[in-house]
C-alpha positions in Angstrom: 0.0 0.0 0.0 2.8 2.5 0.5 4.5 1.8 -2.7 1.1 2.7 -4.8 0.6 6.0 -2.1 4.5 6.9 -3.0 4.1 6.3 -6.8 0.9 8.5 -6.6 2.5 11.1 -4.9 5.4 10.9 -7.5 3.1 10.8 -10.7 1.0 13.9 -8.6 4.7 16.3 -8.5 5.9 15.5 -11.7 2.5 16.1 -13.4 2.4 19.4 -11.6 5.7 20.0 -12.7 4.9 19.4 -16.7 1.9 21.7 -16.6 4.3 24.5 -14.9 7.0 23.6 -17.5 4.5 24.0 -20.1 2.7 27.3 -18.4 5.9 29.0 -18.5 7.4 28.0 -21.7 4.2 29.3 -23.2 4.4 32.3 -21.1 7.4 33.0 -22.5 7.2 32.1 -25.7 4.0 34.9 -26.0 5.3 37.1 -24.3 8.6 37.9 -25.8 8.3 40.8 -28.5 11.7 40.1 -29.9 13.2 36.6 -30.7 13.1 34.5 -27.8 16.4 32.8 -28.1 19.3 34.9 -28.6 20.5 33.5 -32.0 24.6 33.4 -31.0 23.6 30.0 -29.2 21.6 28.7 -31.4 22.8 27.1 -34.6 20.7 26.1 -37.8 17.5 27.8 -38.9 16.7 30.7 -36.5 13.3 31.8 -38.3 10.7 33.1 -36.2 8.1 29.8 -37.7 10.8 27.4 -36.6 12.0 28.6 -33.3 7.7 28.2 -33.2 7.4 24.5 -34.1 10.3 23.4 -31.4 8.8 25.0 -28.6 5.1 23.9 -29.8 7.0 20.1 -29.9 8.1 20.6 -26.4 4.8 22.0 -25.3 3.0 19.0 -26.8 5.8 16.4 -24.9 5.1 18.3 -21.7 1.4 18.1 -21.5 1.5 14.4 -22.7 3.5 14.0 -19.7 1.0 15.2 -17.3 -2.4 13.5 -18.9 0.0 10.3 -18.5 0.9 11.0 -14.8 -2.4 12.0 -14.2 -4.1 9.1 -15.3 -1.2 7.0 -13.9 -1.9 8.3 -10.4 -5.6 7.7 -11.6 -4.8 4.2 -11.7 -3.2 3.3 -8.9 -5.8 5.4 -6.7 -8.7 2.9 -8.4 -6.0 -0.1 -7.4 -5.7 1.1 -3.8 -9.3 1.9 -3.3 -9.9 -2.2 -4.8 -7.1 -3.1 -2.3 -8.6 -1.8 0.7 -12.4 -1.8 0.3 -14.1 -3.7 3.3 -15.9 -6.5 3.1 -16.0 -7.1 -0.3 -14.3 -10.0 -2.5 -12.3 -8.5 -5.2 -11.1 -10.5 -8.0 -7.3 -9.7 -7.9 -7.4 -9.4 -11.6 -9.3 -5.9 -11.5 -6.0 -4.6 -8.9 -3.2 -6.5 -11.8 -5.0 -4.4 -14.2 -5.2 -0.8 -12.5 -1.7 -1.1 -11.6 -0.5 -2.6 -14.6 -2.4 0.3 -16.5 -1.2 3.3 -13.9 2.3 1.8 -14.8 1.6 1.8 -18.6 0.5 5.7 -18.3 4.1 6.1 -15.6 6.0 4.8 -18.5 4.9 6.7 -21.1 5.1 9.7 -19.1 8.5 9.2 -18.3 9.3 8.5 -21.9 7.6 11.6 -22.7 9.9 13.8 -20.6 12.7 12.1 -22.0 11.6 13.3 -25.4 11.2 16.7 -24.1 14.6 16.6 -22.8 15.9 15.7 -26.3 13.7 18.5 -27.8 15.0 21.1 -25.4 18.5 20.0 -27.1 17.0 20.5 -30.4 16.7 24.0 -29.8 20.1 25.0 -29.2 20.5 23.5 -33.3 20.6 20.0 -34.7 24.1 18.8 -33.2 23.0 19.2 -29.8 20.2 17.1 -30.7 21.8 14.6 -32.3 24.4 14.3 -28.9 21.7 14.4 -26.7 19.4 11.6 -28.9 22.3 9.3 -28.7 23.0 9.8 -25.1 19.4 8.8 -24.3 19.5 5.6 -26.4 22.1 4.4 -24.2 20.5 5.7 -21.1 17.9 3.6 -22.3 19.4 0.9 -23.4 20.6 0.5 -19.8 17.8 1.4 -18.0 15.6 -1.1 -20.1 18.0 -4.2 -20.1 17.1 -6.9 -17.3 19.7 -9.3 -16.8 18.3 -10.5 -13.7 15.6 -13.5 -14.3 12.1 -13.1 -13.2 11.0 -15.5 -10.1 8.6 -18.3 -11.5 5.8 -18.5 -8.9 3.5 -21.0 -8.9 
């Protein structure tokens, strides 16, 4: 029961932190008059239209992030509430499948900030991006291998 209140808790803050991300990129994004990047630290294309369609990417990553944690901490509230409801006989299949789906939605939250991060990289001009996209393969690639084999239970 604590490990589904301390995922919730987790998928609450980081989907509070995508929607501020998001709020302010936005906010700054309208509200600059001039260019909003200085152009000496970016390289490639520096049109107005462009600089646009990044940050509109990284918006987009940002608030798929948070429907994601917010339906992942959706989830897992559904799996403890089938958990702990009195006097009844829950099938355990209805709790595998809330917290197999609030772990789903964690996932693909997580992999949506890592696309964000990658995007924030392209930015600063294709290079960056490139670096950046080939560090997270092999973050990935690491954090996705399991060399240790699953216990069989009966």
């Amino acid at each position: 029961m604590s490990v589904i209140s301390s995922t919730v808790s987790a998928s609450i803050s980081l989907a509070s932190i995508c929607l501020v991300l998001s709020s302010l990129l936005v906010t700054w994004i309208g509200s600059s008059t001039t260019d909003a990047f200085p152009t000496k630290y970016v390289y490639g294309n520096t049109t107005p239209p462009m600089i646009y369609t990044k940050c509109i990417a990284i918006i987009a990553c940002f608030l798929v992030a948070f429907a994601c944690f917010v339906l992942s901490a959706s989830s897992f509230v559904n799996a403890n509430y089938l958990i702990s409801m009195p006097n009844e006989d829950v099938p355990s299949s209805f709790v595998v499948r809330e917290v197999i789906g609030g772990s789903d939605f964690w996932q693909v939250g997580l992999r949506s900030l890592y696309l964000a991060t990658v995007l924030l990289l392209w930015v600063f001009g294709p290079i960056p991006m490139l670096i950046g996209s080939v560090a997270m393969v092999a973050v990935l690639i690491i954090l996705d291998r399991n060399a240790t084999p699953l216990y069989q239970y009966k």
